[in-house]
Residue, then its C-alpha position, 0 to 999 in steps of 0.5 A: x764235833x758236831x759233824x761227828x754227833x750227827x752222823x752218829x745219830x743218823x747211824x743209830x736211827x738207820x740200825x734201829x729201823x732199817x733192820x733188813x726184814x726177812x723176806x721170801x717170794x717175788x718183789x716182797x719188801x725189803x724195807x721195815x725194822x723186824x718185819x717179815x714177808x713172805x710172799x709174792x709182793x707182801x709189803x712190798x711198799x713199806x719203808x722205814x717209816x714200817x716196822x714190826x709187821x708180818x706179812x704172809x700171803x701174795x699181796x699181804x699188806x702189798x701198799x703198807x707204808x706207815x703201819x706198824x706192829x700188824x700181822x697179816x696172814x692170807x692173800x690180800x691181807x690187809x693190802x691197803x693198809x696203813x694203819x697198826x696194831x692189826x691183825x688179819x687172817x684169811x684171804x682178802x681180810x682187812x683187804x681195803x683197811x687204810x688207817x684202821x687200827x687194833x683190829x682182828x680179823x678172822x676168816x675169809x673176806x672178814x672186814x675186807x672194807x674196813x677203812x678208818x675203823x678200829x678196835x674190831x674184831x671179826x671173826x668167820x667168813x664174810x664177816x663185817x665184810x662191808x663194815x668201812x667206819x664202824x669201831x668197836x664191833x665184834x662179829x663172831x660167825x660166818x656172815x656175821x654182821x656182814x652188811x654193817x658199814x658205819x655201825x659202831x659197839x655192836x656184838x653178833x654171835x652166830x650165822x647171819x647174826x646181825x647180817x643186816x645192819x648198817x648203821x645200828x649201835x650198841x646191839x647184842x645178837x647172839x645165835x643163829x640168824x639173830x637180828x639178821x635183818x636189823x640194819x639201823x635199830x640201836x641198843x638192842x638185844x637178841x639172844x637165841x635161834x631166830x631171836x629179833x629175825x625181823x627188825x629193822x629199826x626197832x630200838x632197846x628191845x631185850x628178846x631171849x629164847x629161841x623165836x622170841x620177837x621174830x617178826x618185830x621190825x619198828x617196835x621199841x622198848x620191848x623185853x620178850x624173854x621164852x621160846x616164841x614169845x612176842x614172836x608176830x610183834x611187829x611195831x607194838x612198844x613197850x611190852x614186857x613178855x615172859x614165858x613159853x609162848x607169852x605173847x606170841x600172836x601179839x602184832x601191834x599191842x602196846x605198854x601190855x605185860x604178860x608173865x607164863x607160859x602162853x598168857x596173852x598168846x591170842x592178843x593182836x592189838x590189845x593195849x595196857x594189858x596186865x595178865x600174870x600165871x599160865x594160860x592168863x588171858x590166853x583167849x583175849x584178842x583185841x581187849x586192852x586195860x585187863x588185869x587177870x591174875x592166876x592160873x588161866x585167869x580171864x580164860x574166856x574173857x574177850x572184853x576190856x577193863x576186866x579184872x579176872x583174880x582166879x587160880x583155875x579156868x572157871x568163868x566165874x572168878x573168885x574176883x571179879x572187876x570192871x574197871x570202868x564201870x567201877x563194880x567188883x565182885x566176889x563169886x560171881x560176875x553179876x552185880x545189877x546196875x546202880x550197885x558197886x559190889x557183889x558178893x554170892x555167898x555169906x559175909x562176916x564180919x565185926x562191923x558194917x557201917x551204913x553211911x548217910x549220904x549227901x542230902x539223905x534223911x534219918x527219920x528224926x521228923x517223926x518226932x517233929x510237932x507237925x508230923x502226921x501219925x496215922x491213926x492205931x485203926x488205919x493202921x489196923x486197916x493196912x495190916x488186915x488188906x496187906x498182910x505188912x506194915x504200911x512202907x515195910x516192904x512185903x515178901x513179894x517185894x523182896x523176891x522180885x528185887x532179889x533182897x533189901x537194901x540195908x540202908x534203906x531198910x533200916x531207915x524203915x525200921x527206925x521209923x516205925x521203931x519211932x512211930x510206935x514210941x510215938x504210939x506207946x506215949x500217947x496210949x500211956x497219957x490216955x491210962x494216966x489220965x483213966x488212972x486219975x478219974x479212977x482215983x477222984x471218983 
């Protein structure tokens, strides 16, 4: 009886893989569960541990053994292959697959070295035609990817895109000649005519817009997005462009961000730059720490820690700032050394408060005992030779400092305020005192 079990199962195992294939053509195999071969010595090694494959073309899938569940069509389809669930179309594709597994291969020598590698998908001639270990790849467009060979989760889209890269990961190129000469920059994304052309190992770069990031090779952590933006950059880091031309010339700046069209297109090696509105900073080459917001903001600023807030091209702002000078102005650029702010123009406002600083004097001392009041007569005396009370600044004085110092002058005033209080007190003893002789006579 057991004799008789064992040999009923061996039956059933010969009829479920052993079906006789469908074959055609010269030394095609003949051993495989539901498989078919057309061509000249197409699977012609498989064996019942082989099953569910098709094999079309001359050498289609000639040293297949163990995969299962493939489709090959061309010649040389996947003729090394023992891997499953793959499928390869077009001559020499998936040519030197071994264990790789799922697959696609679209295209004249597409994946023709893939090895080990898995769950890609190639599509167009030559493309991922180095690729040995890499997974989960998808290169769509003749050359696509075509020198990547260990590069692993990366998506080109286009001619040549990514035609490069070798052991990069992780990055998205999409257009013509995108990220063609990247070959180990990871985390990137190139999307448009020419898109991120240069890189090399630049990594998490975001470029998107015809040109845009051409030249970057080592750069890292850059967002260009607009035709031609960042386009000479090529190791600057950490900049973030968008807009037409934004940040074109720019080679070796770093941490600068430029939002419209043509802002900051003549910086090089400008650093930590901030410049927002159409045409900002536009003339700016090597100037870093600016800060220009509106329509061609800093137009002819070349300097640094500038701030420039405008909406047309005049050289004067509506606001002005050095940042490291510490000074701001409002209509004007001119603000004279030892003075924070400048404004050209009337201000109005509720209330100005003037601040007594660390060690300042309010003139309280007047009222001191040991204060010396100047006589009523060398008053008198001063105002005749001068023409203005005595400390009281004159009108020639005013001119030439262009003004008076608030503070200052009102300081001045109380005083003079105080000493004619003083004036007023002494002269009203001296009536009292005519008053009560007056009175005794």
């Amino acid at each position: 009886m057991r004799y008789f079990f064992v040999c009923l199962f061996f039956l059933l195992v010969v009829k479920v893989f052993s079906q006789a294939p469908t074959t055609y053509g010269t030394d095609a195999g003949t051993i495989g569960g539901g498989s078919s071969y057309y061509g000249f010595e197409a699977g012609m090694n498989s064996n019942m541990s082989s099953g569910a494959n098709t094999f079309v073309g001359a050498y289609s899938g000639t040293l297949n053994t163990t995969g299962t569940n493939n489709a090959f069509v061309g010649i040389y389809t996947g003729y090394n292959n023992n891997g499953s669930n793959n499928s390869f179309f077009g001559s020499n594709a998936g040519k030197n697959n071994t264990s790789g597994y799922q697959n696609s291969f679209f295209g004249k020598s597409a994946g023709t070295n893939i090895t080990t590698g898995y769950s890609n998908s190639f599509f167009g001639s030559n493309s991922g035609i180095s690729a040995t270990t890499g997974f989960a790849n998808c290169f769509m467009g003749t050359d696509a990817g075509r020198l990547t060979t260990t590069g692993s989760g990366n998506s080109f889209f286009g001619y040549q895109a990514g035609y490069n890269n070798t052991s990069g990961n992780g990055n998205t190129f999409v257009g013509y000649l995108a990220g063609r000469n990247s070959n180990s920059g990871t985390a990137n994304i190139f999307i448009g005519y020419y898109a991120g052309y240069e890189n090399t190992s630049g990594k998490i770069n975001t470029f998107v817009g015809m040109g845009s990031g051409q030249a970057n090779t080592t750069g890292e952590t850059n967002t260009f997005i607009g035709e031609s933006s960042g386009w000479s950059n090529t190791t600057g880091s950490a900049n973030c462009y968008i807009g037409v031309a934004c940040g074109k010339r720019n080679v070796v700046g770093e941490r600068n961000c430029f939002m419209g069209n043509g802002s900051g297109s003549s910086v090089t090696s400008g650093s930590y730059n901030v410049y927002i509105g159409y045409g900002s900073g536009v003339r700016n080459i090597s100037g870093s720490y600016n800060l220009f917001l509106g329509y061609y903001a800093g137009l002819k600023e070349t300097g640094n820690n500038k701030l420039f807030i405008q909406t047309d091209s005049s050289e004067i702002p509506l606001i002005y700032g050095e940042f490291d000078n510490k000074k701001l102005g409002i209509n004007t650029k001119s603000i004279p050394a030892g003075y924070t702010m400048g404004v050209k123009g009337k201000i109005i406002t509720e209330e100005v408060k003037v601040q007594l600083t660390s060690g300042g004097t309010w003139p309280d001392y007047v009222f001191a005992a040991d204060y010396k009041l100047a006589s009523l007569e060398a008053v008198d005396a001063y105002v005749k030779e001068h023409g203005h009370l005595p400390e009281v600044p004159s009108t020639e004085d005013i001119k030439r400092n262009e003004g008076y110092e608030l503070g200052e002058m009102d300081k001045i005033l109380l005083k003079k305020i105080e000493e004619l209080t003083l004036y007023i007190i002494e002269q009203n003893k001296r009536i009292e005192k005519l008053e009560a002789e007056l009175k005794a006579r």
